[in-house]
C-alpha positions as CSV (number, residue, x, y, z in Angstrom):
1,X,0.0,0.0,0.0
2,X,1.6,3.0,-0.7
3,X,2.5,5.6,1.8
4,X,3.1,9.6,1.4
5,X,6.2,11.2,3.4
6,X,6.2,14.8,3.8
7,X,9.8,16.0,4.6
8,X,8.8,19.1,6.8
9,X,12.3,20.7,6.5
10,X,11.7,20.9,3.2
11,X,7.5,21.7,2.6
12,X,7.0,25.2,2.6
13,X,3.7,24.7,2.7
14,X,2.4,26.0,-0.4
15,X,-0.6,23.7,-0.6
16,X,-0.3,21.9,-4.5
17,X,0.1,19.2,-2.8
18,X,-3.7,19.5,-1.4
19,X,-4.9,20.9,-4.5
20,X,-3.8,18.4,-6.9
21,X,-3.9,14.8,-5.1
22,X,-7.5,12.9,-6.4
23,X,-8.4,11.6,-2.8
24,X,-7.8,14.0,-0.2
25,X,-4.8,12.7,1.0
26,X,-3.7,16.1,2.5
27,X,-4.6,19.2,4.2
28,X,-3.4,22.0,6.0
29,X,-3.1,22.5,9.5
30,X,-1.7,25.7,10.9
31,X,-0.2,26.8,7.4
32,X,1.8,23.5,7.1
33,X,0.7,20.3,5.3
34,X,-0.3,16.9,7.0
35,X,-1.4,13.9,5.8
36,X,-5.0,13.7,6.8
37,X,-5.6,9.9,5.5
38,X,-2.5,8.2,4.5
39,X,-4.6,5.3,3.7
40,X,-6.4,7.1,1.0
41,X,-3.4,7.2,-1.1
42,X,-3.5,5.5,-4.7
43,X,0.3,6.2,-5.5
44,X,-0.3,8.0,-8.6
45,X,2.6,10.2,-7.2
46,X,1.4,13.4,-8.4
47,X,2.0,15.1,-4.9
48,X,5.8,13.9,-6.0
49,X,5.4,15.9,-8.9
50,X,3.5,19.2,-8.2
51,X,5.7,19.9,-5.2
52,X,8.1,22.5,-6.0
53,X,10.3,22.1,-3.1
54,X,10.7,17.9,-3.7
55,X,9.3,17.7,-0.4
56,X,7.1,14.5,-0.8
57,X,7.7,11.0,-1.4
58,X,5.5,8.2,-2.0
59,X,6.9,5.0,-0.7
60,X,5.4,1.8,-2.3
């Protein structure tokens, strides 16, 4: 099942992340992003891609 990491030393907490991810994997909490439900995810990675700052990884 695959998992989102958020790196917070790297998020800057622009939000693409929460705009562009199909199940509502994230949100934002205090202008920072968490993962709301993890087990939501699909992997289709585009959280990976959207983020500018390479601050999310999807581990399989």
């Amino acid at each position: 099942m695959p998992k989102p990491i958020i790196d917070p030393k790297k998020c800057n907490g622009c939000g693409e992340c929460v705009k562009i991810c199909p199940k509502e994997v994230f949100g934002k909490v205090k202008g920072k992003v968490v993962t709301v439900d993890e087990n939501e995810c699909i992997g289709c990675r585009a959280c990976e891609v959207q983020c500018p700052k390479d601050a999310i990884k999807v581990q399989d």
